[in-house]
Backbone bond lengths (Angstrom), bond angles and torsions (degrees), N, CA, C in turn:
res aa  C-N    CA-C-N  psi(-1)  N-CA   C-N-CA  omega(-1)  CA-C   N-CA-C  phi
1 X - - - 1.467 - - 1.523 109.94 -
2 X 1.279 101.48 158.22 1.926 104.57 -173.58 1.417 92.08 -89.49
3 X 1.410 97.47 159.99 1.608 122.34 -175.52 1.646 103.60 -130.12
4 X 1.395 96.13 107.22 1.887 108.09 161.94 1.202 119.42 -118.21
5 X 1.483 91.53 132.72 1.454 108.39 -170.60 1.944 105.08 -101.21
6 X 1.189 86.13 118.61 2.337 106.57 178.79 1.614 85.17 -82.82
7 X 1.112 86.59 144.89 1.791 118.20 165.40 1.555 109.63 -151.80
8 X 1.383 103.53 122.31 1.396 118.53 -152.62 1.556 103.17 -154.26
9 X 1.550 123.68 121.38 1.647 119.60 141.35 1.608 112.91 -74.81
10 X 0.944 93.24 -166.66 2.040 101.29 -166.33 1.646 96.26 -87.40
11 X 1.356 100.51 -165.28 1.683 111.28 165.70 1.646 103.41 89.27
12 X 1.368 97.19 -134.35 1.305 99.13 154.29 1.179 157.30 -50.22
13 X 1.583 95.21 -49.98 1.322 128.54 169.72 1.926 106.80 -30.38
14 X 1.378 70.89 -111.68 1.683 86.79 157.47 1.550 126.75 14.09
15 X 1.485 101.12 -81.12 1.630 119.13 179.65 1.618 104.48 -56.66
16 X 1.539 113.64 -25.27 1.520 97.05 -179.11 1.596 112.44 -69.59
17 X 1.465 103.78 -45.56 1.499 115.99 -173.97 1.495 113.50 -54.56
18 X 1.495 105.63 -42.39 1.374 99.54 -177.25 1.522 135.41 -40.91
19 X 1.697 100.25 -61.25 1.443 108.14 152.20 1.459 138.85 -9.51
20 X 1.073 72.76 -54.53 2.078 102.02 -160.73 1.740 114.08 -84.31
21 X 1.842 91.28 -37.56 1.655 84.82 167.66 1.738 125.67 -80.48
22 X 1.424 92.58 -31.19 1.807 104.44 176.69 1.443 99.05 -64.22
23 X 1.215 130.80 -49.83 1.410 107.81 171.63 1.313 140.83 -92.35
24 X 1.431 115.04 27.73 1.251 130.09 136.29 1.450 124.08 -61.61
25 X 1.965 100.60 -63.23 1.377 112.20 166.40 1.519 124.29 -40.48
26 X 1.458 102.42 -65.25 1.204 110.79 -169.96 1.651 102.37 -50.42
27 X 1.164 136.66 -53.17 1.411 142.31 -168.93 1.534 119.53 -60.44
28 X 1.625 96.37 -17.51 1.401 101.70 -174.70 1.776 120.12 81.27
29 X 1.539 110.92 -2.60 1.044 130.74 -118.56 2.051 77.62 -94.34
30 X 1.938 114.24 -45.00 1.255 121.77 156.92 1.465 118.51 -119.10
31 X 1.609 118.00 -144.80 1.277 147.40 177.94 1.010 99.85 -145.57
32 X 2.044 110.73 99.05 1.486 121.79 168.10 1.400 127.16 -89.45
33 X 1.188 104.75 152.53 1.733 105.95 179.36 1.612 103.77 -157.86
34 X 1.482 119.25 132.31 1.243 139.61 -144.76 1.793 108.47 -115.86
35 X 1.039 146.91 79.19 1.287 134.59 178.17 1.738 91.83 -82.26
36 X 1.432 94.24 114.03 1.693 122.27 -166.49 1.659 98.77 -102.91
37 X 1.334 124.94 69.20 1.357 119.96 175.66 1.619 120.32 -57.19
38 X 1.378 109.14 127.89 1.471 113.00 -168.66 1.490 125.49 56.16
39 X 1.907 98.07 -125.76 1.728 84.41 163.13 1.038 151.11 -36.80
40 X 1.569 87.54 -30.02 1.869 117.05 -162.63 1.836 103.62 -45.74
41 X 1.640 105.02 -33.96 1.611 129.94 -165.15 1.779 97.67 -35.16
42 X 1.095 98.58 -70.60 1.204 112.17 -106.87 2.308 69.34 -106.71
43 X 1.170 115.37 -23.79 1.590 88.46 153.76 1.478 131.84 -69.93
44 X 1.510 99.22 -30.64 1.641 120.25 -158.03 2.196 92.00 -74.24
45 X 1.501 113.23 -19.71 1.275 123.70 149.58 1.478 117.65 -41.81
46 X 0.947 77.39 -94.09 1.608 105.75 171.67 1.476 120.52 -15.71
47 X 0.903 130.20 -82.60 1.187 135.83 133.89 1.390 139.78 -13.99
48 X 1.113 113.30 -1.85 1.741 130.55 175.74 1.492 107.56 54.36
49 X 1.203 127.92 40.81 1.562 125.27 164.83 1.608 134.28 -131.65
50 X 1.296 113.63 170.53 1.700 91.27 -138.19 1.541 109.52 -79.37
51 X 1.219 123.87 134.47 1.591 121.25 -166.06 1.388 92.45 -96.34
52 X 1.580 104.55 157.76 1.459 136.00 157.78 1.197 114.67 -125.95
53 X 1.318 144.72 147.20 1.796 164.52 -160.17 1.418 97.24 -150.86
54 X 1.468 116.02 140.06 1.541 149.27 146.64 1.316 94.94 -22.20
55 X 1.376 119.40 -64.69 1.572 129.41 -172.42 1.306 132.23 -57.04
56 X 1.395 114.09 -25.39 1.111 141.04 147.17 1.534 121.70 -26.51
57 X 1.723 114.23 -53.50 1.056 103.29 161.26 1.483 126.40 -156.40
58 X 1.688 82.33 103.20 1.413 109.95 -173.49 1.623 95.87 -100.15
59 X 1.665 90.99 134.77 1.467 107.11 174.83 1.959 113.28 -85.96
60 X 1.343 118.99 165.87 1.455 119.79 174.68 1.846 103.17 -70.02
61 X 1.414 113.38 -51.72 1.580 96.91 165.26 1.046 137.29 -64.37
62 X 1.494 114.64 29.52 1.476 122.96 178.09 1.523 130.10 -100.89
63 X 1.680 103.38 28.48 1.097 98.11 -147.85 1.724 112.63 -105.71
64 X 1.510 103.98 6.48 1.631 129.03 174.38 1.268 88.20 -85.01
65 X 1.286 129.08 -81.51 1.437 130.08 -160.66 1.988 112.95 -61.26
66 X 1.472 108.68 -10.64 1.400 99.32 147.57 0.944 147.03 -80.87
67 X 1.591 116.67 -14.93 1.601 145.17 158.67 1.176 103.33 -59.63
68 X 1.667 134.55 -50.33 1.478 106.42 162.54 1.098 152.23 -46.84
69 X 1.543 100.93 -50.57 1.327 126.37 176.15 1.320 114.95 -42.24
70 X 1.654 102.82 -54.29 1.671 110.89 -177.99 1.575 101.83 -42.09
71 X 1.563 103.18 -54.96 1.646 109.22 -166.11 1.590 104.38 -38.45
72 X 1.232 98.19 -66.86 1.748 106.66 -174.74 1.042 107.93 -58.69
73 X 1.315 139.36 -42.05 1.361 131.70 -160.59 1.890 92.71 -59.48
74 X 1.247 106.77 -66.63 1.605 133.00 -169.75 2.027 95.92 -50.34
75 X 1.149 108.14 -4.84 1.353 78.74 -179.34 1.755 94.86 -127.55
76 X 1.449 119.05 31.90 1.840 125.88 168.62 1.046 112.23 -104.24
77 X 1.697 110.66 -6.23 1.872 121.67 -159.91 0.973 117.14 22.98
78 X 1.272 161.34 -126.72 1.684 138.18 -139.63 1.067 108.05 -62.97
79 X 1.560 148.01 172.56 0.857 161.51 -178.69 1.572 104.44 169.27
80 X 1.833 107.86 139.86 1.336 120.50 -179.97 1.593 109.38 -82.01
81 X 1.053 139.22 14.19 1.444 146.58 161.26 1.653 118.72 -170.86
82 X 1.026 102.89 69.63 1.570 110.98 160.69 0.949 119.52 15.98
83 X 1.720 108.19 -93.86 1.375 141.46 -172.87 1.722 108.24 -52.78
84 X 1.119 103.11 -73.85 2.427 115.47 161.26 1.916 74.88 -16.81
85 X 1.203 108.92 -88.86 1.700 117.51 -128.25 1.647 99.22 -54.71
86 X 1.612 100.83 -33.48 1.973 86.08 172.48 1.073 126.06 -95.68
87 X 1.152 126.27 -3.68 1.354 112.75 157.09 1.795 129.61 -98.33
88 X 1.128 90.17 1.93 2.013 95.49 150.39 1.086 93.17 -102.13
89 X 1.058 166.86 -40.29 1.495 151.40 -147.80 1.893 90.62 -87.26
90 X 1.314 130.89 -65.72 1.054 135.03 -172.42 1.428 113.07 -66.32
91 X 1.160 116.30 -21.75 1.900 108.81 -179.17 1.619 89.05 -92.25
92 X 1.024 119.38 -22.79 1.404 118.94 -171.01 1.949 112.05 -70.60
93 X 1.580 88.82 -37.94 1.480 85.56 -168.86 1.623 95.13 -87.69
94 X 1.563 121.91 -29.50 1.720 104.24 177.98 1.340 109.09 -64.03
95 X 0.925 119.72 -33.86 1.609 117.52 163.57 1.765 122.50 -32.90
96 X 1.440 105.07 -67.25 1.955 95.67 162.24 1.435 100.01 -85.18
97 X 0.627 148.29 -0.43 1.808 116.45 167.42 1.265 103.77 -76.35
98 X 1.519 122.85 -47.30 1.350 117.70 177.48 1.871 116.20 -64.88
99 X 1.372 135.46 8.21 1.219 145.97 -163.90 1.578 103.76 -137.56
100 X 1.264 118.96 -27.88 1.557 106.02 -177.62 1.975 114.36 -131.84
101 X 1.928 106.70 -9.14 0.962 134.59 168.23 1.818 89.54 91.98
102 X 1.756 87.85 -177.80 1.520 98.70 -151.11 1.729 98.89 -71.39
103 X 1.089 138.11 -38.57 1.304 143.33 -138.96 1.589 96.61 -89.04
104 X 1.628 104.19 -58.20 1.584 84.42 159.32 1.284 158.43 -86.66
105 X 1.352 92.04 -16.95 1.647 116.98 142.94 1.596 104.62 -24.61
106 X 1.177 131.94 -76.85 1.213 142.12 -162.70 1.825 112.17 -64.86
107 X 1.586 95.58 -30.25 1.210 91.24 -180.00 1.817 128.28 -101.55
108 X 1.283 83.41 6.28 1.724 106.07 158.16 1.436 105.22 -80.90
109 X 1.025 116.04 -63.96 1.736 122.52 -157.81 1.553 91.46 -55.50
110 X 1.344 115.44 -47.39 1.854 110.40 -179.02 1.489 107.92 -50.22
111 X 1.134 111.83 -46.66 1.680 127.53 -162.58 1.337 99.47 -68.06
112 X 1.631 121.44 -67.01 1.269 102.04 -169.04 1.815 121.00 -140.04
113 X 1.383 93.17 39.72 1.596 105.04 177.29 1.773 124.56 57.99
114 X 0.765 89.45 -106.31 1.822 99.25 -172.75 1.436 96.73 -100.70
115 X 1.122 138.37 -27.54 1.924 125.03 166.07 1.017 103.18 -69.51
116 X 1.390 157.02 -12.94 1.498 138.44 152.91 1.335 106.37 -31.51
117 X 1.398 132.07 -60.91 1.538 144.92 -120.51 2.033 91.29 -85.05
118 X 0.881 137.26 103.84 1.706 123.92 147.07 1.542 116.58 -113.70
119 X 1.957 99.03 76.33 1.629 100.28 -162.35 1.315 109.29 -72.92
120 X 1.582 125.34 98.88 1.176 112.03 146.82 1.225 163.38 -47.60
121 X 1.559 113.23 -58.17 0.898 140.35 105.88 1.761 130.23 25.59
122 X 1.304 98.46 -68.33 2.077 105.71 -176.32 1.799 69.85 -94.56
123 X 1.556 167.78 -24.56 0.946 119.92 -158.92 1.751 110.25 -114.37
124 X 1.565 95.95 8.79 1.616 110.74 168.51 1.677 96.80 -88.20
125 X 1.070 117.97 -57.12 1.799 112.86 175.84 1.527 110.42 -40.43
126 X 1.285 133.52 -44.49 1.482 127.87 -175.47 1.360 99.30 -91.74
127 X 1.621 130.67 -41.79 1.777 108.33 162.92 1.330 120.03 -29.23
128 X 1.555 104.18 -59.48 1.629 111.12 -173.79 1.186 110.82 -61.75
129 X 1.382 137.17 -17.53 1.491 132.37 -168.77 1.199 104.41 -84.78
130 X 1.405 125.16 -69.26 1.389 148.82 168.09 1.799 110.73 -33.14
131 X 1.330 106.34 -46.34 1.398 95.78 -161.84 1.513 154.44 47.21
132 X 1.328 101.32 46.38 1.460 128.69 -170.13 1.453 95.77 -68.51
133 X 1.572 102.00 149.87 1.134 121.08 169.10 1.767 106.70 -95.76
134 X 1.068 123.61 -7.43 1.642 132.44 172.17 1.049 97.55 -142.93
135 X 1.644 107.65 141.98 2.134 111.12 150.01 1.653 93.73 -114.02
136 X 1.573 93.17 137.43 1.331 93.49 163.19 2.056 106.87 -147.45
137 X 1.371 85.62 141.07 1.731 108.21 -150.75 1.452 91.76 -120.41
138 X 1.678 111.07 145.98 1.043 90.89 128.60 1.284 131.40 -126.24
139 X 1.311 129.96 -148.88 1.880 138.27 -151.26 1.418 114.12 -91.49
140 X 1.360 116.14 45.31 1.698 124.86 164.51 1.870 83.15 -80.17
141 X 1.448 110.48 169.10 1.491 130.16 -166.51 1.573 93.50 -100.98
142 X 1.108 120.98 -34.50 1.888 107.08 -171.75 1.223 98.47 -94.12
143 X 1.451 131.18 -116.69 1.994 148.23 -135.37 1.660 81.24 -59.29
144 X 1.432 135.70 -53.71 1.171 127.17 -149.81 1.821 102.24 -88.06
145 X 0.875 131.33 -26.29 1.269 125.78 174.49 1.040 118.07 -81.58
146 X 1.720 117.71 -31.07 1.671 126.90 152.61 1.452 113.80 -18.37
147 X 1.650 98.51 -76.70 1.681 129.99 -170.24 1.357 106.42 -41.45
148 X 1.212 121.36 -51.38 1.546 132.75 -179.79 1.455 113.10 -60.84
149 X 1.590 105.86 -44.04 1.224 103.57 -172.83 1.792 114.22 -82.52
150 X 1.635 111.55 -2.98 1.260 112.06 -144.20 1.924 82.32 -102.70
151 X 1.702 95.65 -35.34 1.471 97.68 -173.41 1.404 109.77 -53.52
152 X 1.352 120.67 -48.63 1.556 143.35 -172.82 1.691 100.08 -45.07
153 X 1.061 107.86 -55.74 1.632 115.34 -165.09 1.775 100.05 -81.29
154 X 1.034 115.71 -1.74 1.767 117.84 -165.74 1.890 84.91 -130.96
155 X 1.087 131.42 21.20 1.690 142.90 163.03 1.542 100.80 38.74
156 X 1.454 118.16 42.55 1.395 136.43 154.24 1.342 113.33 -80.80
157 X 1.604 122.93 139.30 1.319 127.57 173.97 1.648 97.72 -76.52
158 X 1.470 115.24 143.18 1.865 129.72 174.18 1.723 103.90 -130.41
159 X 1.607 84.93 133.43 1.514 87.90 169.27 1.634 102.79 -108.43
160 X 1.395 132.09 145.30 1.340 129.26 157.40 1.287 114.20 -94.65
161 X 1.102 133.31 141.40 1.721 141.89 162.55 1.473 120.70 -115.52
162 X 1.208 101.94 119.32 1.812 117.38 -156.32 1.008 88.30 -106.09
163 X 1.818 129.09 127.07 1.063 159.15 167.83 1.544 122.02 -40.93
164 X 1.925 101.01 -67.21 1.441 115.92 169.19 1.026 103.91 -126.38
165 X 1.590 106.83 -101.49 1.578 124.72 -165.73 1.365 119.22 -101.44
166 X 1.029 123.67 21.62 1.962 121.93 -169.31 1.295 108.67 17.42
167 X 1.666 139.11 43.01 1.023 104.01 -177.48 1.731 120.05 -72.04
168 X 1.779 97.78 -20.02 1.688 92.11 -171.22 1.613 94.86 -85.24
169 X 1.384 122.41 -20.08 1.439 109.01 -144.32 2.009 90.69 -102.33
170 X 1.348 115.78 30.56 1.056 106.69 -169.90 1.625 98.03 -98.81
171 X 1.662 112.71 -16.54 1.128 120.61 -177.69 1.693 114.43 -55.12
172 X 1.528 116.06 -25.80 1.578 127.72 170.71 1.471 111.00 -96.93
173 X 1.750 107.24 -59.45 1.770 109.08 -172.96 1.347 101.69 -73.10
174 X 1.335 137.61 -11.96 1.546 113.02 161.63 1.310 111.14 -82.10
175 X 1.320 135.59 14.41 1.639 124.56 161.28 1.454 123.68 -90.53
176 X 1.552 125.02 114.79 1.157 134.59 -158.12 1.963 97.50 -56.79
177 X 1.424 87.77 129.69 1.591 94.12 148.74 2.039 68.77 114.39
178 X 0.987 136.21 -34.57 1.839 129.57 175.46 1.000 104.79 -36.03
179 X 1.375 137.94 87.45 1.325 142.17 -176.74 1.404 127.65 63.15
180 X 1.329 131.73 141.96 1.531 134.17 -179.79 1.362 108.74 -47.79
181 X 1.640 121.98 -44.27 1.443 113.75 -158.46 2.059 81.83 -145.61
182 X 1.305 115.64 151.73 1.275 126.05 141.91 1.576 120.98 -128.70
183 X 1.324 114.43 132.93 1.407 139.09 -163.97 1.971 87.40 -106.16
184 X 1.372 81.75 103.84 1.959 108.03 149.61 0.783 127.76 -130.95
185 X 2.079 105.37 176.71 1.678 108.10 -151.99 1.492 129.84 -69.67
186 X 2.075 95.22 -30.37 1.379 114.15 172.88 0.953 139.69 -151.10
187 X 1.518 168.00 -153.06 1.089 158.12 83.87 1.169 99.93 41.01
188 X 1.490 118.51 -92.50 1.543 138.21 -149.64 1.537 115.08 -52.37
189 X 1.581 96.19 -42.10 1.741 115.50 173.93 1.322 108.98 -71.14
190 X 1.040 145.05 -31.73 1.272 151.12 156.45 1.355 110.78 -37.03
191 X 1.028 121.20 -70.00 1.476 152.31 165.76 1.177 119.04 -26.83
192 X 1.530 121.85 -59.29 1.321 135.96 157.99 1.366 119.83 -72.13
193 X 0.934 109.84 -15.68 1.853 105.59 158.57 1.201 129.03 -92.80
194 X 1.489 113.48 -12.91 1.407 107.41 -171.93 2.033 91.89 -94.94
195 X 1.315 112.23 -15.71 1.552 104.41 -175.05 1.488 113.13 -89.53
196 X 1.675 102.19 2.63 1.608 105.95 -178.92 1.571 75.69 -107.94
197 X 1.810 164.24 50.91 1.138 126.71 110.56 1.292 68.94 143.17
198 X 1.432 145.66 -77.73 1.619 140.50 -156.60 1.719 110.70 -21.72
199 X 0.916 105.84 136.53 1.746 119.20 162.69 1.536 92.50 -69.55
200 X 1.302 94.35 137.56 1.854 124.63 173.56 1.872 73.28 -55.61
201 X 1.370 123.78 -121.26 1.436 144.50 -156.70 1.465 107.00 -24.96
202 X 1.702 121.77 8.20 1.260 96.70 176.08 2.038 99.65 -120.64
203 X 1.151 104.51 15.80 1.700 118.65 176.64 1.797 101.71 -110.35
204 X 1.173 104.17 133.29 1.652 118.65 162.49 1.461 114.57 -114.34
205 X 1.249 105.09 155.30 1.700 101.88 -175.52 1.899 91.68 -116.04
206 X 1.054 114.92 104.99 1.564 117.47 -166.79 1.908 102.79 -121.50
207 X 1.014 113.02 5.40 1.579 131.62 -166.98 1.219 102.23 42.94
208 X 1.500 130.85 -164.42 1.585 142.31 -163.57 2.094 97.23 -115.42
209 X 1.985 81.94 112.46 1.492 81.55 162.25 1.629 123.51 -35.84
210 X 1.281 94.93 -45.61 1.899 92.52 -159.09 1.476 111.95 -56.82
211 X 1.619 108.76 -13.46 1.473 98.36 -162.54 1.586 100.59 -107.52
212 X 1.492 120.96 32.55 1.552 119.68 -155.16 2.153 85.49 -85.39
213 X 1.515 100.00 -44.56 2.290 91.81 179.90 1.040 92.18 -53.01
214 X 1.191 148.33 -12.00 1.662 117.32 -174.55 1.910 112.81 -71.72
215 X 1.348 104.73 -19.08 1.391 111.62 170.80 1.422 91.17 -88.80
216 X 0.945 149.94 2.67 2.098 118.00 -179.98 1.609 101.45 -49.31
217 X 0.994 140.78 175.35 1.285 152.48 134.98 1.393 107.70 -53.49
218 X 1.224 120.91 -37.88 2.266 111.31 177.69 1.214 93.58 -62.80
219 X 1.455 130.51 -64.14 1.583 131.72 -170.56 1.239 112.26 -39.75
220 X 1.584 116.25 -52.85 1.420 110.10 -163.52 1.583 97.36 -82.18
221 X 0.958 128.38 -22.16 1.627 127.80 -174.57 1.324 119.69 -81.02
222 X 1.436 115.48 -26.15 1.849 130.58 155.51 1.241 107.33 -85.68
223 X 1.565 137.99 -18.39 1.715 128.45 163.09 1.674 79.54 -64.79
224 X 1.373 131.23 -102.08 1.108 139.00 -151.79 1.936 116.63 -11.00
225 X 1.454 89.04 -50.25 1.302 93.66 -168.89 1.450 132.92 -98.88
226 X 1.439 94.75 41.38 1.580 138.83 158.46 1.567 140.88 -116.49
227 X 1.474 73.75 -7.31 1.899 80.30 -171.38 1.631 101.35 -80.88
């Protein structure tokens, strides 16, 4: 059986994937596995399907770039998993220090927090672990644009799944060759991707899992019975 690997933060995100992996699972159709960044955790729980964490796979030479993490982690104060948040935060930041060196390394992370980070790198190490026969992400700018980019360079097929409108994220998913296929909300998104450079045949218009209850019959029968 094929093995696809979800890469997902929480929120929205998340709720799209969910869908999409249970009915793979459920169908028998693959073998899913979910790297549930942050929030993402603790629905991709929820939901009875199989989770993956950053933490998951931490190497023994990892133990500089966990000293960061702590730093950063310790300076967001709450956080829904501690441990998750420093070691993506810390593999994330040895990642540009080792790519732009320490000084500016440091002076990105001042500048612009967590958009510094496009860890490739930590998301080619868990490609290779995992060994998916698909990655499919969707269109947050860090872990999920990683995945896409990490699959590409590791000659894995990637699907992206665009939330709404890409308008910021069109600056990457409108560059031909950004994944085999991207799944948007409509027509219109289609539209705007194929005039920022995308091949027509490599965009689907598949709308947004998350919004599939809005058709139940309760939904439409409690919209109704408000108007």
């Amino acid at each position: 059986m094929k093995k696809v690997l979800f890469v997902c933060y929480g929120s929205g995100h998340v709720k799209m994937v969910v869908p999409v992996a249970r009915t793979l699972q459920d169908r028998g159709l693959a073998q899913v596995q979910i790297l549930g960044l942050t929030t993402a955790a603790a629905v991709v729980r929820e939901a009875g399907l199989p989770l993956l964490q950053v933490k998951d796979f931490v190497r023994p030479g990892d133990g500089r770039a966990l000293d960061h993490g702590r730093r950063l982690c310790a300076a967001m104060g709450q956080v829904a998993d501690p441990e998750e948040t420093a070691v993506y935060l810390g593999l994330s930041y040895a990642e540009l220090e080792e790519a732009v060196g320490p000084a500016e390394a440091a002076a990105r992370d001042a500048r612009d927090g967590r958009p510094a980070f496009l860890p490739v790198t930590l998301l080619e190490r868990i490609v290779r672990e995992v060994r998916p026969d698909l990655v499919f992400a969707t269109n947050s700018p860090r872990a999920e644009r990683a995945a896409i980019s990490a699959a590409r360079s590791l000659g894995l097929p990637a699907v992206c799944l665009v939330d709404l409108f890409a308008v910021d994220e069109v600056r990457w998913i409108g560059q031909p060759g950004y994944a085999d296929a991207v799944c948007v909300l409509n027509e219109e998104v289609r539209r705007f991707l194929v005039a920022a450079g995308r091949r027509p045949a490599e965009i689907r218009v598949t709308g947004n899992p998350a919004f599939d209850r809005l058709n139940d019959p309760a939904q439409v029968a409690a919209g109704a019975a408000v108007q």
